[in-house]
N, C-alpha and C positions, 0 to 999 in steps of 0.2 A: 694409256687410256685416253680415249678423246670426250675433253666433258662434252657432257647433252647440254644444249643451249635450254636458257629458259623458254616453258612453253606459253605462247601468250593466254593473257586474261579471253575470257569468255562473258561477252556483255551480254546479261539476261534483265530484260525488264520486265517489272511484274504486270498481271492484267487479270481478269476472270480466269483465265486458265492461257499464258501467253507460252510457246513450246519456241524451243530453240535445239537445232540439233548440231553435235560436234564430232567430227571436223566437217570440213564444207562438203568432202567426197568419201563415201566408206563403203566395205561392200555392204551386202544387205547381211550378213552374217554378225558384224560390226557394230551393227546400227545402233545409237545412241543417242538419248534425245535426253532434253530437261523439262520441267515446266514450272513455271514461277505462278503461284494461285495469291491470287489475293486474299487473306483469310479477315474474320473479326480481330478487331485490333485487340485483345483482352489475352493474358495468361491463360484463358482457362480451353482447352483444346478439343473439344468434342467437335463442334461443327467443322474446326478443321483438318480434324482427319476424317469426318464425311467426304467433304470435299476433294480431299487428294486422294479417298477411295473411288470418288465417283469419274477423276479426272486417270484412274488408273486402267479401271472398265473400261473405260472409253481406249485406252491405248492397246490393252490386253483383250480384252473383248470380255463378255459378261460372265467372268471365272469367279472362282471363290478366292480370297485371297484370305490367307493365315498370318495374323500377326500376335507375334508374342514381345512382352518386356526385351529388351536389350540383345531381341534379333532382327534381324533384317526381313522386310514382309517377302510371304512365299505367295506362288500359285497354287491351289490344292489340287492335288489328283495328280500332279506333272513330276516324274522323273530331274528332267533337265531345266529349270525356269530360266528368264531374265535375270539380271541383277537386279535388284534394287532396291534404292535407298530413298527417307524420306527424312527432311528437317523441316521443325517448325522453329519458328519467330511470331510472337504476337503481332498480327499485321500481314504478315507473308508465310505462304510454306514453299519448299522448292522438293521436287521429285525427281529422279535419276531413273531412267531403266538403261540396262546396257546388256543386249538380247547376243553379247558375244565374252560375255566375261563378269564378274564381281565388281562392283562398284560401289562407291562411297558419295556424300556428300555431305557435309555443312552448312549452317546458316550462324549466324551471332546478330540481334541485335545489339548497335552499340545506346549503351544508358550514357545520360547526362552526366550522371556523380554514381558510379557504381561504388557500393562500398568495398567492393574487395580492390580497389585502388592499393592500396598501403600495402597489398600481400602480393598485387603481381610478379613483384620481381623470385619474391620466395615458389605462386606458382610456376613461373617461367624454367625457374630451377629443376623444381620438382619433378615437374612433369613435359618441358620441351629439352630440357637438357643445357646442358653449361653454356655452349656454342650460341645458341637463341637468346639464352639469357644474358652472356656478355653485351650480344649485337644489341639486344633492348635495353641495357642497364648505361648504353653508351650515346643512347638518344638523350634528346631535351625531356622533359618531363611533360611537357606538351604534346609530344609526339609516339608515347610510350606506349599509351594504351591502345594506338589504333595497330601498333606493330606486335606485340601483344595479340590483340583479337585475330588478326590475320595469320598468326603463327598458330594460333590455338586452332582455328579450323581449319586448317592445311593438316594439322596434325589429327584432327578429330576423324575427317576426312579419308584419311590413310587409314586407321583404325577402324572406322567403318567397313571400309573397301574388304580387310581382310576379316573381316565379322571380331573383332578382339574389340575386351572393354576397354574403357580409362585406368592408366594404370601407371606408375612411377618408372618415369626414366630413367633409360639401361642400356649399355652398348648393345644386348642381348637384344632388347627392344629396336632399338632403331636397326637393327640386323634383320629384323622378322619384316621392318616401314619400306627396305630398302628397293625390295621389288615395284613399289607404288608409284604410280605418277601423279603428282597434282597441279591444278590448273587453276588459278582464281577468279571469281567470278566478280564480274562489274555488274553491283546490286544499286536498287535504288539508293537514295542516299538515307544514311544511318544503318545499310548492314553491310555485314560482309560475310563471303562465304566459299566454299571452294568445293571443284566435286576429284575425287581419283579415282584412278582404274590400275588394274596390274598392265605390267610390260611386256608381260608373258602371253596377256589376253590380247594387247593391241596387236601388236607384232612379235611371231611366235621367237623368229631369229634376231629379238634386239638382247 
């Protein structure tokens, strides 16, 4: 088997509503875009998911959109929808449609002094698997958590993609991830985030 090279980062900068769409050439069937929303810097999330509803109408056109707890938002009335996904970060949200297949995305802001510091390596274990957790446990201690947060949303990412919650790692599990592609996203500085799509939706014969 011939590995798949790494697929490169995706540099998205944020703005009022700034769109970036990947890859450079897709069909229209394909077509996939992001948007990075500037939101209020504050935990508390109302205004923005205004905002990424308003920035979604604008994409989809003036539809009802359904959103429930720990599902991925729908179009109402539609058979067949778009994918997509939507993360917040106090400060930034990022949006996904992907009008040719299921999709995922991520954000993480990174904290100065998170306290769950002293538990990473037990989460890394827990929930990215032995493999992740070796590769982070063999970094400096300086460089832990930024490789940490980027394995977390790569993984969050996946899991999105395929509509499944957060749930403890399993060969079973990574078995279900395996179809997923992820792509890292080049965020302003202090976040990080990743979006995936299935293999199956980009290209049906990979």
């Amino acid at each position: 088997m011939v590995a798949r090279q790494p697929r490169p980062a995706i540099e998205m900068m944020a703005g009022p509503a700034s769109v970036l769409r990947w890859p450079a050439s897709f069909d229209a069937a394909q077509e996939r875009l992001i948007v990075a929303v500037d939101t209020p810097d504050t935990p508390i999330r109302q205004t923005a998911r205004q905002q990424v509803r308003d920035v979604l109408r604008e994409i989809l056109g003036n539809v009802e959109l359904i959103s429930r707890p720990g599902q991925p938002i729908r179009v109402a009335g539609q058979v067949k929808t778009p994918g997509i996904s939507v993360s917040h970060e106090a400060g930034l949200s990022l949006v996904a449609v992907h009008f040719g297949g299921p999709v995922g995305i991520d954000l993480l802001r990174m904290p100065e002094y998170p306290d769950w510091r002293a538990e990473l390596l037990t989460l890394a274990v827990d929930y990215l698997g032995p493999i992740i957790a070796r590769q982070i446990a063999a970094l400096p201690p300086i460089e832990q958590l930024a490789c940490f947060a980027s394995a977390w949303t790569r993984h969050e990412a996946r899991l999105k993609c395929l509509g499944l919650g957060l749930e403890e790692w399993s060969d079973l599990l990574e078995n279900r991830l395996a179809p997923c592609r992820v792509q890292t996203l080049i965020l302003p500085s202090g976040y990080i985030g990743a979006v995936a799509t299935l293999t199956t939706a980009e290209n049906p014969a990979a």
